[in-house]
TORBATOR-810414 format. One record per residue (C-alpha): residue in one letter; z, x, y. Coordinates in nm, 3 decimals. Example, Ala and Ser with C-alpha at 12.3 -4.5 7.8 and 13.67 -1.06 7.14 Angstrom:
! TORBATOR-810414
site residu A | pz 0.780 | px 1.230 | py -0.450 $
site residu S | pz 0.714 | px 1.367 | py -0.106 $
! end
This chain:
! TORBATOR-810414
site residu X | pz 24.210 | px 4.943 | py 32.157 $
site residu X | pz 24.365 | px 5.243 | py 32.002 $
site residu X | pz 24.221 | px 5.526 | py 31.930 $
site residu X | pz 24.072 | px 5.624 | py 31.610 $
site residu X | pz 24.153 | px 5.918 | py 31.587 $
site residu X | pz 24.475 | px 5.912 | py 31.703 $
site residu X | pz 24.511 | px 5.642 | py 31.413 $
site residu X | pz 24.417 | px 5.918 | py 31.147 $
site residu X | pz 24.619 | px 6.161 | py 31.259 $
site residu X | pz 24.934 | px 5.935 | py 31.242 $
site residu X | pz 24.825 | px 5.855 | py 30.914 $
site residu X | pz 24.766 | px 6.215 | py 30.747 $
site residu X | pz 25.094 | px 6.278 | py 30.903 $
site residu X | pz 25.280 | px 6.004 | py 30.733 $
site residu X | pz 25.110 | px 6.104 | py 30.403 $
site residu X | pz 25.215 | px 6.440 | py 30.435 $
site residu X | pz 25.576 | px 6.357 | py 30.523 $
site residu X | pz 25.591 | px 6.144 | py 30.229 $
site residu X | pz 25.466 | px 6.462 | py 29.990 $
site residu X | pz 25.665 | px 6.699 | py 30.205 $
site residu X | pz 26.006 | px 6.453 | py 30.108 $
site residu X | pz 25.902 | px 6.415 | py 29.734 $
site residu X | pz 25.869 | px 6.820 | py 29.713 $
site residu X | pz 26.216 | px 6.828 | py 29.841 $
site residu X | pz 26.347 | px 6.596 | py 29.592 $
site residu X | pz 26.210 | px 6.842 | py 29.320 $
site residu X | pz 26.282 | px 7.164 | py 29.473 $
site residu X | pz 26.620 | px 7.075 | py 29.526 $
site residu X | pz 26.666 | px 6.922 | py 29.138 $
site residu X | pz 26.637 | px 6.585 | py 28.942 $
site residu X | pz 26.584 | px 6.312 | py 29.236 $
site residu X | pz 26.766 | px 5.947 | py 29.236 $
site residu X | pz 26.506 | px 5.803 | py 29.034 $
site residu X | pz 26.420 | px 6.050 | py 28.762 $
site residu X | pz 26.711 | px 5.926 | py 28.544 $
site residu X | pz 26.563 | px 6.142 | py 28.205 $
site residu X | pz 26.584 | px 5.808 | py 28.043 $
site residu X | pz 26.315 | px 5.524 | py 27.979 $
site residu X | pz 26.430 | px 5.202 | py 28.166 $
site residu X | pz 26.480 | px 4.890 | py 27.878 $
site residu X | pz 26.243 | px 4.709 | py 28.073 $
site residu X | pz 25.923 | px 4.928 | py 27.929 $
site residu X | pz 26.140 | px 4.974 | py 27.621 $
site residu X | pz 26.075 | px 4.563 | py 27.570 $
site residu X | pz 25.728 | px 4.523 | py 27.642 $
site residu X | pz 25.648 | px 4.854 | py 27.424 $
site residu X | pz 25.878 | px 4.726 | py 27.155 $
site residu X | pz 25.948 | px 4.367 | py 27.190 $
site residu X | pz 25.871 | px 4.051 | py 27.081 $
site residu X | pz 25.513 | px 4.021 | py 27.173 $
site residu X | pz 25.463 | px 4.362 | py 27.217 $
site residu X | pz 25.090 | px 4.472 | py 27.277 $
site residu X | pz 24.900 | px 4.711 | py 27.033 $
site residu X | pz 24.920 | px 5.017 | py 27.162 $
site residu X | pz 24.606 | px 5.155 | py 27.376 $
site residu X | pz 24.547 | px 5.310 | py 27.673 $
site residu X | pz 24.797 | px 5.407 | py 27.931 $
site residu X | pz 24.803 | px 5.549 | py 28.305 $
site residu X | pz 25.156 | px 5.604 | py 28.499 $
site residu X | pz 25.164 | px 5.657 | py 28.843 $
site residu X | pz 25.413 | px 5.903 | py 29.014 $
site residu X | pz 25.511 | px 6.024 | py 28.651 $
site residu X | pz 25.784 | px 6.227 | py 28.762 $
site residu X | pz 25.899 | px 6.512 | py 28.478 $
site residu X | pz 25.750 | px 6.319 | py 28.254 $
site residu X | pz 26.024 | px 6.059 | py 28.050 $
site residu X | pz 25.818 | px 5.743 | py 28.030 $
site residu X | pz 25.498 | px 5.922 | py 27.957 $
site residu X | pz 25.591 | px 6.102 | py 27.680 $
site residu X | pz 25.814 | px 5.765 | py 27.557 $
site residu X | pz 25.448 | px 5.639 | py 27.555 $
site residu X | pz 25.271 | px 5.917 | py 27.368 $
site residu X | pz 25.549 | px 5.913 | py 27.075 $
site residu X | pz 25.522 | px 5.508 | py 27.068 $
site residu X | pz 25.131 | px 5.553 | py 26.971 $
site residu X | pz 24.982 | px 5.510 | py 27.334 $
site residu X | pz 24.686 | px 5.739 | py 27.448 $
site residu X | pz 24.871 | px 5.872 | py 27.794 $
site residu X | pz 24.724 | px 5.963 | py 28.106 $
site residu X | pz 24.949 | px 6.086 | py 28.364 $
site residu X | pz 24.949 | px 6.147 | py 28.787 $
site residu X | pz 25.197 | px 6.292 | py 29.026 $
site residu X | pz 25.159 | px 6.440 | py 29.362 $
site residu X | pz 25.449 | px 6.690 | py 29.284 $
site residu X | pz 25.309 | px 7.008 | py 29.117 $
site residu X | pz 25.646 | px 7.103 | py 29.033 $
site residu X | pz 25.731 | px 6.730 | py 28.839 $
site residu X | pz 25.414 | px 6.765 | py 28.676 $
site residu X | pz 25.509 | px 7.089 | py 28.515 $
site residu X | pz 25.817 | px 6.979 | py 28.383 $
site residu X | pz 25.640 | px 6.695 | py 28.222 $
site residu X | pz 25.373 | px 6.909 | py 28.096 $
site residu X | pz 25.698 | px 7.122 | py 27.947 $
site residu X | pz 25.858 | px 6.795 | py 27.817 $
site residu X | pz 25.532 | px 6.681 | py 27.646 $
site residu X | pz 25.518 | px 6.992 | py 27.490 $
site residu X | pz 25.857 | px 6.982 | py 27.334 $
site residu X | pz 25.856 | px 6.645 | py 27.185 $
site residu X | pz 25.511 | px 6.733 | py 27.016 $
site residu X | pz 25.299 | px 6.467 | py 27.182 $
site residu X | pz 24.950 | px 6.442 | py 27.346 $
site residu X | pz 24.966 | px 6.360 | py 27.737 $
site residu X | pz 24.723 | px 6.456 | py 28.002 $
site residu X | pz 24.894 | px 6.494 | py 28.321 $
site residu X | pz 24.730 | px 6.543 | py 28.619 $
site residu X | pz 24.844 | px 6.668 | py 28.948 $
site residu X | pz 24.716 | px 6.427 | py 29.215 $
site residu X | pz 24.764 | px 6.141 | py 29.455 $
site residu X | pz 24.795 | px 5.807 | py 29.282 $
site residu X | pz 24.574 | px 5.656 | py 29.605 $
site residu X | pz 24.334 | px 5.872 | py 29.566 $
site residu X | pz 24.211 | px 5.842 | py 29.147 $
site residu X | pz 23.865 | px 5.858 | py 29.196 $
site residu X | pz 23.942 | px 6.224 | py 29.295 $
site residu X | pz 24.105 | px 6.277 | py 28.930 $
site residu X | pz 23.969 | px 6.289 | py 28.579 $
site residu X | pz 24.120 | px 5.932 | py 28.499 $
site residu X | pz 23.807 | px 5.691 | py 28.455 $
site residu X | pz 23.993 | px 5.426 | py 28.208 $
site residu X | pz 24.021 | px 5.183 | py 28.140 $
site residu X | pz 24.352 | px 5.126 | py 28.085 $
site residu X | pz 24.534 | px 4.853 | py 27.899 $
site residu X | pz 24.907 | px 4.955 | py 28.066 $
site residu X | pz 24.967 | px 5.058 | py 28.442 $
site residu X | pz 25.305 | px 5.168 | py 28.482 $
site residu X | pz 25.450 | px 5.238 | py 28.830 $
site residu X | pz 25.840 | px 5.327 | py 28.870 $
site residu X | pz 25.878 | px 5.306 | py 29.233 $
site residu X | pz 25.593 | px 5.514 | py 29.294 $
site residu X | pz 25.368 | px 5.185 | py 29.496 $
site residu X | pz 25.700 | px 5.134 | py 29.709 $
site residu X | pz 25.703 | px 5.455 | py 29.892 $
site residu X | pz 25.354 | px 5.465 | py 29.952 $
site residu X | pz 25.265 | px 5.477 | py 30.335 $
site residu X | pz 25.097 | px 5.108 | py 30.394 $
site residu X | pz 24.785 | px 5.227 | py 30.504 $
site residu X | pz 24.732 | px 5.340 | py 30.148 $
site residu X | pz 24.840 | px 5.053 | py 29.953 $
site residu X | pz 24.513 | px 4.859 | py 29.935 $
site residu X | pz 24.338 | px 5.220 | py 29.737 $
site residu X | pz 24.611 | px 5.198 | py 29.498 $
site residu X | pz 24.526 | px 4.884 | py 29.399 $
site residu X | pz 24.149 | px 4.896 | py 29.399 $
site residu X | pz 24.170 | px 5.220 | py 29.179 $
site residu X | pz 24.392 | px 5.046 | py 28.931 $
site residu X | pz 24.179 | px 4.764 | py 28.926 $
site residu X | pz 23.876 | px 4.982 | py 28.852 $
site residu X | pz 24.037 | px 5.084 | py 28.595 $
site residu X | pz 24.168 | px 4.769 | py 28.428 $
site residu X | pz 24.090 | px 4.649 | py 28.107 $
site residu X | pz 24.026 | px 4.251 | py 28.021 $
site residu X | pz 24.425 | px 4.118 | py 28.005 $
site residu X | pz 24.556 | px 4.487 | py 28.133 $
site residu X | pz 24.882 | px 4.493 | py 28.216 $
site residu X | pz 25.069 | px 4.670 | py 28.541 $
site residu X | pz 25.447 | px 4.706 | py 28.497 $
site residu X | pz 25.609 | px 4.776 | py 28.832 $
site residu X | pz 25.953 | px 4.860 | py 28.960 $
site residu X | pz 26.002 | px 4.896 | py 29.335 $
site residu X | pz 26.285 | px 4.837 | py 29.549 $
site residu X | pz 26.227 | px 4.620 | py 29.839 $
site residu X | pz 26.187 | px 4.651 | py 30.217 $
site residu X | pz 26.537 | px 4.575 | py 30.284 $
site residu X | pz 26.641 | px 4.899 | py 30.041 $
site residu X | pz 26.557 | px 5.158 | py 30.320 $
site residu X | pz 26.576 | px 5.215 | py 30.733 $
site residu X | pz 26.227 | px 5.312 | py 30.768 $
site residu X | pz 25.894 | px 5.160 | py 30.818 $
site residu X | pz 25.743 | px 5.278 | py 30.485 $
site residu X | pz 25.927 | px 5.191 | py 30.182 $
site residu X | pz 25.967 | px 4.862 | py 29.963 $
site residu X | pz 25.765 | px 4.621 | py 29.858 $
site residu X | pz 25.771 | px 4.250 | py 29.761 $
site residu X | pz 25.622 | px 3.972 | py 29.568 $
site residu X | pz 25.391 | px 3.865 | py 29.850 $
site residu X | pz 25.239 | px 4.178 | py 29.929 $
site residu X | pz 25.123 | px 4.232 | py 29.542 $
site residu X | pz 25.000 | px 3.886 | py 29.529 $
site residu X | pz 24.810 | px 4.001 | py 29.831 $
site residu X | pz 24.647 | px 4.328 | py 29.764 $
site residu X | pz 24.576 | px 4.309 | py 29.391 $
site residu X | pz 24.310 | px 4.069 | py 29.347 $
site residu X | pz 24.194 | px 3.973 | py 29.030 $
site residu X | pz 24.549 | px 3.986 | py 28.909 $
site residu X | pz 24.817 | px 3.743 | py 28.827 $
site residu X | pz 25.152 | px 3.791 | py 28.941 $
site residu X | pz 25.316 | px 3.730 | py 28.564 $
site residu X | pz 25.683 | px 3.795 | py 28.610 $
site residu X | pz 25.944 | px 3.898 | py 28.916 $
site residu X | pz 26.294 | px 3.983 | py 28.784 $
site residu X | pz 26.548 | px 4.157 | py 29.069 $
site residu X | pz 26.694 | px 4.481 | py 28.918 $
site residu X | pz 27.053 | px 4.551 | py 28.873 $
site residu X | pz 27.087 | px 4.850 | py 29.134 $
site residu X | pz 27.296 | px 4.792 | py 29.442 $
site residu X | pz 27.039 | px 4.744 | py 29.639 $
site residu X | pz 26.721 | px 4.504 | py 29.653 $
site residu X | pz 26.486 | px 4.628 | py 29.367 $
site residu X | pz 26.276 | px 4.432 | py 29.138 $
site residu X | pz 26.046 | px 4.476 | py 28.824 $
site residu X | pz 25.733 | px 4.298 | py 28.871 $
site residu X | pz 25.457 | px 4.262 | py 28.589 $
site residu X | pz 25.106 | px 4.175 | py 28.672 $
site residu X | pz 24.809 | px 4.048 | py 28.449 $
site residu X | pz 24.464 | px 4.123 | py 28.548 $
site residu X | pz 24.222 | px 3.862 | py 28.453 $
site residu X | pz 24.115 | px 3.842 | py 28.104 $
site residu X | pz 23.738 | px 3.731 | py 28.186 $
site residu X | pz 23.678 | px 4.061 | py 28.380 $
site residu X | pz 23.483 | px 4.416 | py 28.281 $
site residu X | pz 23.641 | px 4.686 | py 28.394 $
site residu X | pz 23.373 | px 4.913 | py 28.685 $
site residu X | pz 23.276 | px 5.245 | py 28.608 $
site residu X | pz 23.453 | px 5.449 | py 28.899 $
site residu X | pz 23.250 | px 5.700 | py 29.072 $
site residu X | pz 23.416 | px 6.016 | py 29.240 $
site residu X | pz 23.372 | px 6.052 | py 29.608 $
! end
């Protein structure tokens, strides 16, 4: 039987290499995925046919800050986390200068009980912020969002899959949602036009639920 604590140590470590990589990313300028420009995927389900009323909305790994503020100016009440505290003060600065309410919060998307985000939310959006969590983490993620969920809420994900990277952390697929968020219907897979495997996926929580009041630890 392994160890415990040997467990937990390789664990924090993993965490902090993942933080350690995403710090890089910002220190050294604009990373891969912070493109400065709102994918058309959240474009059409803020603006298309069908379109919900806007409400309230919680992304996860905000970056500097595109999509949240996209929210705020479309009429969405915007809460947003990173881990970075450098990506969250860009976004705080990009906020700022399109004139539009978001909270941002500097924290670990695994970890919300720990920030002032008690929902509920009627949007989740993730873009690839669930795929490069470390696995051990996965199953907080989703409980926390699902704390937070409204009746009907919806979670808009983009994540590139396993076969994307050469390590043991990153990518996720269709099975392992279905898996972990309970309570939630797997609505819609489409794959993603990069080069590699990626994939928005949109997931419905159930309608019949009420949302729990989340307690901080």
């Amino acid at each position: 039987m392994a160890d415990p604590r040997t467990t937990d140590a390789a664990e924090r470590a993993q965490e902090e290499a993942v933080r350690r990589e995403l710090e890089d990313y910002y220190g050294a300028g604009r990373p891969p995925w912070d493109s400065g420009v709102t994918p058309p995927e959240l474009v059409a389900l803020v603006e298309g046919p069908g379109a919900p009323p806007p409400g309230r909305a919680l992304e996860l790994g905000c970056g500097t800050g595109t999509n949240a503020t996209y929210l705020a100016r479309h009429g969405w009440e915007v809460t947003a986390v990173d881990l970075v505290e450098n990506a969250v003060r860009q976004a705080r600065a990009k906020a700022a200068a399109a004139g539009v309410p978001v909270r941002l919060l500097h924290g670990d998307a695994t970890r919300l009980d720990d920030l002032d985000a008690p929902g509920p939310y009627d949007l989740f959006f993730d873009l690839s912020c669930f795929c490069g969590i470390p696995p051990h983490r996965r199953d907080a993620y989703a409980a926390g969002l699902t704390r937070r969920a409204a009746p009907g809420a919806r979670l808009l994900m983009f994540g590139y899959g396993p076969e994307a990277f050469d390590d043991p952390i990153s990518g996720v697929t269709a099975g392992e949602l279905r898996a972990r968020f309970a309570g939630w219907e797997l609505a819609d897979t489409t794959p993603g036009t990069n080069p590699v495997p990626t994939f928005w996926f949109t997931l419905r929580r159930d309608a019949a639920h009420r949302p729990h009041s989340p307690c901080s630890r």
